[in-house]
Structures are given as C-alpha cells and as structure tokens.
PDB file of N, CA, C and O in Angstrom:
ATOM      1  N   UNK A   1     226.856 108.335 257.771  1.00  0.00           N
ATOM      2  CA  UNK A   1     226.358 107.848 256.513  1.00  0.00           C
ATOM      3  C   UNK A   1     224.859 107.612 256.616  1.00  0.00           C
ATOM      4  O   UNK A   1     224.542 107.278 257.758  1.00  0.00           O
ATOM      5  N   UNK A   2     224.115 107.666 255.991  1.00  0.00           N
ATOM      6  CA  UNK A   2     222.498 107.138 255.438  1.00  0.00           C
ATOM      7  C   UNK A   2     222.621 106.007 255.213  1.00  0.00           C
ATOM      8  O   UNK A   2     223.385 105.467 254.413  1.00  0.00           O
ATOM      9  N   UNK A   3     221.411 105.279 256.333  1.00  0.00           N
ATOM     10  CA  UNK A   3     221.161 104.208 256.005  1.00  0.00           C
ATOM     11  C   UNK A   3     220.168 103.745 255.152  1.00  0.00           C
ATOM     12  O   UNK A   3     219.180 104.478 255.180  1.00  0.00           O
ATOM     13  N   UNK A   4     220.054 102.617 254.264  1.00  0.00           N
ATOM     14  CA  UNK A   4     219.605 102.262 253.267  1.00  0.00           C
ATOM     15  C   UNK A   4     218.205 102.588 254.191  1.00  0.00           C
ATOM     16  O   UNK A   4     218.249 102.803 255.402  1.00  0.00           O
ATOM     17  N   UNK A   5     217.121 102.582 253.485  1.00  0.00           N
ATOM     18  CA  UNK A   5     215.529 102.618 253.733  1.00  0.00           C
ATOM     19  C   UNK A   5     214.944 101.070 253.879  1.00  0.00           C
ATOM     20  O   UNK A   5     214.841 100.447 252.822  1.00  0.00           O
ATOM     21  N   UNK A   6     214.658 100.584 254.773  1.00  0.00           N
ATOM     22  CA  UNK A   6     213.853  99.431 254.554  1.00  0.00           C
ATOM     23  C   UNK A   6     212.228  99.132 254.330  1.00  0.00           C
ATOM     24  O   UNK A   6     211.574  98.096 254.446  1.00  0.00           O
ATOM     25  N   UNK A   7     211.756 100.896 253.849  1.00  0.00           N
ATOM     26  CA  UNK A   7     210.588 100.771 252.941  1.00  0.00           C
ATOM     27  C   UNK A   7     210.462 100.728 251.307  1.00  0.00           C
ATOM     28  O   UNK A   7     210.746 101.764 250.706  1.00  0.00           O
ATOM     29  N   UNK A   8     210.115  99.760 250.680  1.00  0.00           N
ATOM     30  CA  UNK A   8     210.272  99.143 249.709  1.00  0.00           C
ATOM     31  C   UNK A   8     209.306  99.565 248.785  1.00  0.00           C
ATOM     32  O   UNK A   8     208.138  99.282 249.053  1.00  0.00           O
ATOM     33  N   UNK A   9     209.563 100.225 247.683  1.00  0.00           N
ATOM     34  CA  UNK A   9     208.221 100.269 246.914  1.00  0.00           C
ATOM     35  C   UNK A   9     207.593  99.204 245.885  1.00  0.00           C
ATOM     36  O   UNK A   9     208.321  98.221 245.747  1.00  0.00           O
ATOM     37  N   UNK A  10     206.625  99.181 245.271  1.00  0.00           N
ATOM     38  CA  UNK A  10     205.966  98.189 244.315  1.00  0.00           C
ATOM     39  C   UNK A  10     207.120  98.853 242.752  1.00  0.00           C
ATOM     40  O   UNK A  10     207.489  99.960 242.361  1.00  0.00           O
ATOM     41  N   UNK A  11     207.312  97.444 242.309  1.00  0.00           N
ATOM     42  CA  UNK A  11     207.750  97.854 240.534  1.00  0.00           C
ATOM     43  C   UNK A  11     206.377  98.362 240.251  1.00  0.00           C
ATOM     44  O   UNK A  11     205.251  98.193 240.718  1.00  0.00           O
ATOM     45  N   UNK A  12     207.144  99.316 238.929  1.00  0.00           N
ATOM     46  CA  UNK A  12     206.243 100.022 238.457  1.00  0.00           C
ATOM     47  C   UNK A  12     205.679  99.109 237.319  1.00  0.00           C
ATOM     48  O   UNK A  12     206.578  98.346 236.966  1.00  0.00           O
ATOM     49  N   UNK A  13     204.472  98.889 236.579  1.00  0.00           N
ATOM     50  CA  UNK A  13     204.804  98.101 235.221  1.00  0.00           C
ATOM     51  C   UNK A  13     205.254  99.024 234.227  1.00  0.00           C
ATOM     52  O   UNK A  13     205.176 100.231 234.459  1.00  0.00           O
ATOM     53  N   UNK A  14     205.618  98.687 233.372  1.00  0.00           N
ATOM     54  CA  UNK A  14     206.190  99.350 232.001  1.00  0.00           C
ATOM     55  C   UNK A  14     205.424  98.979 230.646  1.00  0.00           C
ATOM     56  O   UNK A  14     205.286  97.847 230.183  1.00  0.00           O
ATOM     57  N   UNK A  15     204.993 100.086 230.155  1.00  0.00           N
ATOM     58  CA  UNK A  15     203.986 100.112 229.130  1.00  0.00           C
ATOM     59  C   UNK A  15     204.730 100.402 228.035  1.00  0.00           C
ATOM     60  O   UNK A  15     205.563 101.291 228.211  1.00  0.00           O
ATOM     61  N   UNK A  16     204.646  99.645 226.360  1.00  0.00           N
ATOM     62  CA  UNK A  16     205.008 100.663 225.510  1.00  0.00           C
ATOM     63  C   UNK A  16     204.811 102.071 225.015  1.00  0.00           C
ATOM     64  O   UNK A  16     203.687 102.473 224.716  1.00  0.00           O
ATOM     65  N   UNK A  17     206.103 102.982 224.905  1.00  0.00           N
ATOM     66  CA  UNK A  17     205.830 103.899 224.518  1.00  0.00           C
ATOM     67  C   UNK A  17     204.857 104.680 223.954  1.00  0.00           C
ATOM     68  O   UNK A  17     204.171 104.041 223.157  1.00  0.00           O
ATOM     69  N   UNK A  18     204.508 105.977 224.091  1.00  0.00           N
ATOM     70  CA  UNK A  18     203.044 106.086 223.261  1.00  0.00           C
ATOM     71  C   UNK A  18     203.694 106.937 222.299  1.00  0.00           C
ATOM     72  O   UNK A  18     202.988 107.354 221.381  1.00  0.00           O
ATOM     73  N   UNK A  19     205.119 107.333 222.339  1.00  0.00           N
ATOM     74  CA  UNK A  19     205.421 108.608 221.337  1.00  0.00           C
ATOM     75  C   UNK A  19     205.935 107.805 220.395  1.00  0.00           C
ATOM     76  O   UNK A  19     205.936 108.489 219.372  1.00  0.00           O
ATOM     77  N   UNK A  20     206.489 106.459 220.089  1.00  0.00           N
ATOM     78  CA  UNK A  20     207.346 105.876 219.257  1.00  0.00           C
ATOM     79  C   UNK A  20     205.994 105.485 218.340  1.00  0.00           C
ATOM     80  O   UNK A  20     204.855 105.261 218.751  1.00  0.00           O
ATOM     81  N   UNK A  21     206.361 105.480 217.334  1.00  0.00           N
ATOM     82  CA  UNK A  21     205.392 105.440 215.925  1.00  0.00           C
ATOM     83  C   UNK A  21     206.263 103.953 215.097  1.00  0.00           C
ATOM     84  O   UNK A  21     207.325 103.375 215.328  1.00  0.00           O
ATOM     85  N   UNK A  22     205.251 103.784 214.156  1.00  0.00           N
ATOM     86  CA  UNK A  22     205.479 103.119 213.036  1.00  0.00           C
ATOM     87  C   UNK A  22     206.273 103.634 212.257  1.00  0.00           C
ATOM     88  O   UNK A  22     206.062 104.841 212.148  1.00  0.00           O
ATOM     89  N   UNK A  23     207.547 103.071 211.334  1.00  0.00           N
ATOM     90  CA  UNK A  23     208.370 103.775 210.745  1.00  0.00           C
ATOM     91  C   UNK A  23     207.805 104.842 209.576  1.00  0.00           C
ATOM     92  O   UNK A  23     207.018 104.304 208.797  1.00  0.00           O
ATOM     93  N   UNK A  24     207.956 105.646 209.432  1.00  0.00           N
ATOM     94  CA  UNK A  24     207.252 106.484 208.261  1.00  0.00           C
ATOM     95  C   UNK A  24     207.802 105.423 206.695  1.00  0.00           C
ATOM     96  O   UNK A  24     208.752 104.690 206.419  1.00  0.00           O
ATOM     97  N   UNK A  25     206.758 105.832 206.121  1.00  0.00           N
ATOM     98  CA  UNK A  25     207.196 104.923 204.398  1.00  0.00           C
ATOM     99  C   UNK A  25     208.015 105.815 203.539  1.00  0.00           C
ATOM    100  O   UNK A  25     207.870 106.983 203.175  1.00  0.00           O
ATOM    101  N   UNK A  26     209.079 104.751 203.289  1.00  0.00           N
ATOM    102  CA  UNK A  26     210.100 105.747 202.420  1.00  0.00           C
ATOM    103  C   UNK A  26     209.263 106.159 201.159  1.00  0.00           C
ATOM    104  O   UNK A  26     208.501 105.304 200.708  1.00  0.00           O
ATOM    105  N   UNK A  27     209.341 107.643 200.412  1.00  0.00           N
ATOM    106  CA  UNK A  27     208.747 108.365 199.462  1.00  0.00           C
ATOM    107  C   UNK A  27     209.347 107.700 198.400  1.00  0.00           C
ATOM    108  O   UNK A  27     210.508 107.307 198.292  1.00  0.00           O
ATOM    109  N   UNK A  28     208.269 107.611 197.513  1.00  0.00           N
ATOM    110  CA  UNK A  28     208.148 107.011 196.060  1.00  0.00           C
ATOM    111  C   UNK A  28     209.113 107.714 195.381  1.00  0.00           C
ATOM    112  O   UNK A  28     208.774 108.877 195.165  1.00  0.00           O
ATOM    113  N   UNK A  29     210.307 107.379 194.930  1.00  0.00           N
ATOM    114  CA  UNK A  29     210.731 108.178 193.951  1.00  0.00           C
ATOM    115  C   UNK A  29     210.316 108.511 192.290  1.00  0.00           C
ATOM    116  O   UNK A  29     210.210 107.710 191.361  1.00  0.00           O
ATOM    117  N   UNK A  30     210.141 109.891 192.301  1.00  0.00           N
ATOM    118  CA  UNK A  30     209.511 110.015 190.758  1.00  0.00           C
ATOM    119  C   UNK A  30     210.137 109.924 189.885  1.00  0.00           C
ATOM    120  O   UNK A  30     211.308 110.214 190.127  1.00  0.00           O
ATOM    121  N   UNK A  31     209.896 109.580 188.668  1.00  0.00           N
ATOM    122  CA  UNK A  31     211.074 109.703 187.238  1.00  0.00           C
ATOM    123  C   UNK A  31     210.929 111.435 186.951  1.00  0.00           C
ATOM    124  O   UNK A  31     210.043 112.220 186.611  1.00  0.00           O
ATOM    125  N   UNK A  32     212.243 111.475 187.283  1.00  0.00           N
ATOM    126  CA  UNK A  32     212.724 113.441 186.514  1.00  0.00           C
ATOM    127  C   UNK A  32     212.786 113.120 184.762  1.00  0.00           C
ATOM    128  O   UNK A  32     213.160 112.032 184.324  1.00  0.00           O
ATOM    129  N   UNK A  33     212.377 114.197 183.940  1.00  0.00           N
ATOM    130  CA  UNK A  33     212.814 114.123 182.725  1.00  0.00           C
ATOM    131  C   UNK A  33     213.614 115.584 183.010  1.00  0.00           C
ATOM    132  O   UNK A  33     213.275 116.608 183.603  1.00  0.00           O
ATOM    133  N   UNK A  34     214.386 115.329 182.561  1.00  0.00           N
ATOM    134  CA  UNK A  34     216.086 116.217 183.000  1.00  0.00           C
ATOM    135  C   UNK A  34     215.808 117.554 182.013  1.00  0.00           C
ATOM    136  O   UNK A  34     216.375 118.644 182.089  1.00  0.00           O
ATOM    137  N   UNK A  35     214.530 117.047 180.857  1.00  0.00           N
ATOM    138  CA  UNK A  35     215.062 117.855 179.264  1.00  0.00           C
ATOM    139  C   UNK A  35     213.509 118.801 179.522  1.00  0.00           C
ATOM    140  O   UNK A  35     212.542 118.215 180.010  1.00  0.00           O
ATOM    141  N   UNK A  36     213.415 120.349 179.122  1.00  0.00           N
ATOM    142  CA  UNK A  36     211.935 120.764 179.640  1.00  0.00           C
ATOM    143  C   UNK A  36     211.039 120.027 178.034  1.00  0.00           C
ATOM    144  O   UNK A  36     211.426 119.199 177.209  1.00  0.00           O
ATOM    145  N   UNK A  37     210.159 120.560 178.123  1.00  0.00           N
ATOM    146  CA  UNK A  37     208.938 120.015 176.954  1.00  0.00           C
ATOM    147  C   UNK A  37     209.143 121.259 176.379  1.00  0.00           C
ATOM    148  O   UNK A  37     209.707 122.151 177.014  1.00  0.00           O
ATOM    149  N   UNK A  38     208.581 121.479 174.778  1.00  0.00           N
ATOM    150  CA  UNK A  38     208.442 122.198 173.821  1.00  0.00           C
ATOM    151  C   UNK A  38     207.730 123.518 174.645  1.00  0.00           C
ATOM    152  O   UNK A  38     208.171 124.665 174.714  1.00  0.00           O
ATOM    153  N   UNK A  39     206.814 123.113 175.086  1.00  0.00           N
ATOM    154  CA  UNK A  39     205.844 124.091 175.633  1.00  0.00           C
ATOM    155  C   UNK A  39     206.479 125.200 176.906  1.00  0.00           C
ATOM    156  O   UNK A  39     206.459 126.424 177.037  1.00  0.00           O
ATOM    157  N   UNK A  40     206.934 124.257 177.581  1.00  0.00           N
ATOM    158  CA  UNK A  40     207.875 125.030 178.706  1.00  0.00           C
ATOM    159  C   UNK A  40     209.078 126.173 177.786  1.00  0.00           C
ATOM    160  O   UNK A  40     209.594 127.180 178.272  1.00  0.00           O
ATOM    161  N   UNK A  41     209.307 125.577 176.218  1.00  0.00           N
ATOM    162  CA  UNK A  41     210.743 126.566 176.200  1.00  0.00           C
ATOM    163  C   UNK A  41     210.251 127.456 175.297  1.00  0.00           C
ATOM    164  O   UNK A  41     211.000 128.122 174.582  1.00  0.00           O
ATOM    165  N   UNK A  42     208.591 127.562 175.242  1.00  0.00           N
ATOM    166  CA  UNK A  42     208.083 128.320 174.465  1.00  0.00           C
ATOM    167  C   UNK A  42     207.560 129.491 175.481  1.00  0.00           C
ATOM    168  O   UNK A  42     207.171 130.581 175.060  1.00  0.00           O
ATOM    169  N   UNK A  43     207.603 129.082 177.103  1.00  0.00           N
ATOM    170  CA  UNK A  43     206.352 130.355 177.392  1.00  0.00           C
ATOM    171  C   UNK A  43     207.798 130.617 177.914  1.00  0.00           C
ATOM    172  O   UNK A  43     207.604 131.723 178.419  1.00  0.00           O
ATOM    173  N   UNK A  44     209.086 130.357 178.130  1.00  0.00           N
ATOM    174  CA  UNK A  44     210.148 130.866 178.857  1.00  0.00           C
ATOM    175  C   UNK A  44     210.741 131.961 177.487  1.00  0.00           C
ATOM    176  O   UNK A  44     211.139 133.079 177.816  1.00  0.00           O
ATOM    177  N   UNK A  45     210.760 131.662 176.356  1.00  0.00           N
ATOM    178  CA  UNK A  45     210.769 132.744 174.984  1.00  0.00           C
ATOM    179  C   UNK A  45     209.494 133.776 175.356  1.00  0.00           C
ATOM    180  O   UNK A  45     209.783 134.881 175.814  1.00  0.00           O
ATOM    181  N   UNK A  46     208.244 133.455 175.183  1.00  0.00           N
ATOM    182  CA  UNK A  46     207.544 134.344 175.410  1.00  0.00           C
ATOM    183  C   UNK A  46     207.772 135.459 176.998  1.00  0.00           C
ATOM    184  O   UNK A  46     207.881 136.680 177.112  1.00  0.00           O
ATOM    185  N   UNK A  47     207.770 134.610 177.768  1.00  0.00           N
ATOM    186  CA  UNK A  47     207.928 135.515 178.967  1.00  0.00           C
ATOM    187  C   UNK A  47     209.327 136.558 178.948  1.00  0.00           C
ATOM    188  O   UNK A  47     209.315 137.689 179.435  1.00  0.00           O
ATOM    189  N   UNK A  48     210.758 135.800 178.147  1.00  0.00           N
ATOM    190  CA  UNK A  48     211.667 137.075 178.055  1.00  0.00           C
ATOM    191  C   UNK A  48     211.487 137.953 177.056  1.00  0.00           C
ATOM    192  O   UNK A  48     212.035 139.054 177.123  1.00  0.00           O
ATOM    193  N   UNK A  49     210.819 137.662 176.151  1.00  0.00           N
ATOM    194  CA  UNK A  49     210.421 138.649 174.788  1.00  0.00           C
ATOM    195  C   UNK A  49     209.422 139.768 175.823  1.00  0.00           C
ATOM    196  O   UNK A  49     209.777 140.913 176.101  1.00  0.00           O
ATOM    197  N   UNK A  50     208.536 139.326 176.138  1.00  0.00           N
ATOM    198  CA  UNK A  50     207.014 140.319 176.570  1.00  0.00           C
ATOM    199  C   UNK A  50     207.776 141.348 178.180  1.00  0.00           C
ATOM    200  O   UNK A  50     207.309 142.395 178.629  1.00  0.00           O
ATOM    201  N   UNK A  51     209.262 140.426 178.815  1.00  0.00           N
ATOM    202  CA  UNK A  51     210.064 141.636 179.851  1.00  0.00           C
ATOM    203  C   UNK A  51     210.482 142.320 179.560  1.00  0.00           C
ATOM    204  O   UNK A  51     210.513 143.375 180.193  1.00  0.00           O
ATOM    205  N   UNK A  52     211.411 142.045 177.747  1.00  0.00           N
ATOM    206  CA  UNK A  52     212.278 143.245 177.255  1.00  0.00           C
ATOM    207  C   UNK A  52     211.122 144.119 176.727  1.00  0.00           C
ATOM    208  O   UNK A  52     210.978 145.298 177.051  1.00  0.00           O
ATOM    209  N   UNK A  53     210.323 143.457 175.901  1.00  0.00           N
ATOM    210  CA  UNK A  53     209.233 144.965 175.549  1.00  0.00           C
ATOM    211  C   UNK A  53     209.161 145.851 176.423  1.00  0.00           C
ATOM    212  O   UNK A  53     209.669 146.963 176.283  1.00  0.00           O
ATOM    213  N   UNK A  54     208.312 145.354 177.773  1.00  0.00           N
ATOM    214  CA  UNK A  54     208.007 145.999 178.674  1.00  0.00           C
ATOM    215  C   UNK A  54     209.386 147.152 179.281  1.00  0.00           C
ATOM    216  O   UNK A  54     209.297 148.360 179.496  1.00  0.00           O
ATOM    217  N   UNK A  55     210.079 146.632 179.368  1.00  0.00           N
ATOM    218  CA  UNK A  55     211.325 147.745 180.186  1.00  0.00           C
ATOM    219  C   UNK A  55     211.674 148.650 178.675  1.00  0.00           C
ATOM    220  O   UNK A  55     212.148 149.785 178.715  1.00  0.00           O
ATOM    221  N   UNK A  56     211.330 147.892 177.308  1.00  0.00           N
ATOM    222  CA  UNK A  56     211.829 149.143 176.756  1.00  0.00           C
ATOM    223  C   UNK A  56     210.582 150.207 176.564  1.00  0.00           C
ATOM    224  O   UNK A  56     210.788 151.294 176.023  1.00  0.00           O
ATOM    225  N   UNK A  57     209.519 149.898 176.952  1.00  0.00           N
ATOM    226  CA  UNK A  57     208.596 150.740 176.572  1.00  0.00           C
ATOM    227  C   UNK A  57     208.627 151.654 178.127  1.00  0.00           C
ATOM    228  O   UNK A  57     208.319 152.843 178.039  1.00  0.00           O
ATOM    229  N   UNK A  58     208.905 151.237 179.186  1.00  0.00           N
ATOM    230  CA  UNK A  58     209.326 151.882 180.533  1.00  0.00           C
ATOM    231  C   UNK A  58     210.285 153.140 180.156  1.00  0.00           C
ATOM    232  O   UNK A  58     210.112 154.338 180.377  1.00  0.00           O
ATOM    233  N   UNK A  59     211.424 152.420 179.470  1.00  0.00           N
ATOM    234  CA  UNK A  59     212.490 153.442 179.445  1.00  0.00           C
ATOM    235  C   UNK A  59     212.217 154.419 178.226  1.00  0.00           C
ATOM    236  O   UNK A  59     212.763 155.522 178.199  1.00  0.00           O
ATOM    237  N   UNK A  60     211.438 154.034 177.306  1.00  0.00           N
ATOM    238  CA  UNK A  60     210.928 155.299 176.333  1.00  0.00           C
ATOM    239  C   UNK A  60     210.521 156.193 176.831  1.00  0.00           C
ATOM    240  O   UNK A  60     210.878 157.367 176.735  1.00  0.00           O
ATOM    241  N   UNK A  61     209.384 155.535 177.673  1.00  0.00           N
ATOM    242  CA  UNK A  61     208.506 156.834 178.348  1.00  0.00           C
ATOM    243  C   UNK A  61     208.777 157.359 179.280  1.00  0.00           C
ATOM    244  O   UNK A  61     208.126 158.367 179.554  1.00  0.00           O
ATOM    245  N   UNK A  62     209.839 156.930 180.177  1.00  0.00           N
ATOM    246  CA  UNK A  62     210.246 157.741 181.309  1.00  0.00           C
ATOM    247  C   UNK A  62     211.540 158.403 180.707  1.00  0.00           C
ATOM    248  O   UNK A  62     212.230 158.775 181.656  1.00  0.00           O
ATOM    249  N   UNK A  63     212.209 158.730 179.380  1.00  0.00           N
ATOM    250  CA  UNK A  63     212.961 159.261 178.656  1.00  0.00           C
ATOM    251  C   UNK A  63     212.093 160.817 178.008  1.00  0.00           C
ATOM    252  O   UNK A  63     212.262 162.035 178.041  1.00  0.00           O
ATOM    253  N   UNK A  64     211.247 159.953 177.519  1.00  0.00           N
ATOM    254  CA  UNK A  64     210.161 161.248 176.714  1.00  0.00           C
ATOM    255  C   UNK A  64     209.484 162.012 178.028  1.00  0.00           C
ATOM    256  O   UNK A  64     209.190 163.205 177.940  1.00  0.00           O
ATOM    257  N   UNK A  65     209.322 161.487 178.883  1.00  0.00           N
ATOM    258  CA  UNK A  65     208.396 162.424 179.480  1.00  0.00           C
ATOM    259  C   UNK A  65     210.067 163.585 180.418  1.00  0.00           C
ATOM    260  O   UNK A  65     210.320 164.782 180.280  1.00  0.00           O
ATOM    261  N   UNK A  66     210.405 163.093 180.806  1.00  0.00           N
ATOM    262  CA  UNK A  66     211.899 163.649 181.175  1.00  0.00           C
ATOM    263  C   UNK A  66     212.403 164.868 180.270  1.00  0.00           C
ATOM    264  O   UNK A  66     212.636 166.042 180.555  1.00  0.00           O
ATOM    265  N   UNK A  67     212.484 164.137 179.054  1.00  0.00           N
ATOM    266  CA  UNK A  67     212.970 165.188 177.829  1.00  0.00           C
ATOM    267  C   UNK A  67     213.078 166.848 177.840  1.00  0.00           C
ATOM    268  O   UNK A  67     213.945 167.712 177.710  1.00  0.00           O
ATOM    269  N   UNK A  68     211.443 166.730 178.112  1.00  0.00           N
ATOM    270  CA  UNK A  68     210.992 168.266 177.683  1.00  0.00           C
ATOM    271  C   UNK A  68     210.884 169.145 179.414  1.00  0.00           C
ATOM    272  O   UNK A  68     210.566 170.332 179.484  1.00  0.00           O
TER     273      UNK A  68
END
C-alpha cells in the first residue's frame, strides 16, 4: 500500500469567481396591439393588388411572345 505523504502543502486562498456575473435584468415587456393599423392593411391590399398585376402581365407576355 502507499503511504500517506507527510509533505503538506499551504491552503490555497479562494477568490470569487470571475465568470459568475450579475443577474441579467428581466426584459421589459411591451404592450402588443393584437389588431394591425389602417395603414398596415392598406400597403398589405396594395402589395397583393401590384403581385397579381405583375404575374398577370408576366403571363401575357410570356403567352404572346410564345404564340407566334
């Protein structure tokens, strides 16, 4: 068996951590309005009106030019 060592070392001291932080701050919660604004359900009309133009003016012209 091994006998115990009867050279003894010094305690180490013990420092606080340097990686442990301050708790982070819980985030502000914002008020949601659940309902969009006038303006939002106006450019979401505009933006599907100005896609269908566009694909039908796509499919005209790649019809007409096809055609002949």
């Amino acid at each position: 068996m091994i006998k115990t060592s009867k050279i003894r070392r010094r305690t180490v001291e013990v420092r606080p951590s340097r990686i442990r932080r301050d708790p982070v701050a819980a985030p502000v919660e914002k008020k949601v309005n659940p309902y969009p604004t006038e303006r939002e359900i106006w450019m979401v009309v505009i933006g599907v009106v100005l896609f269908a133009i566009a694909i039908t003016a796509l499919t005209v012209g790649i019809s007409d030019v096809t055609s002949h």
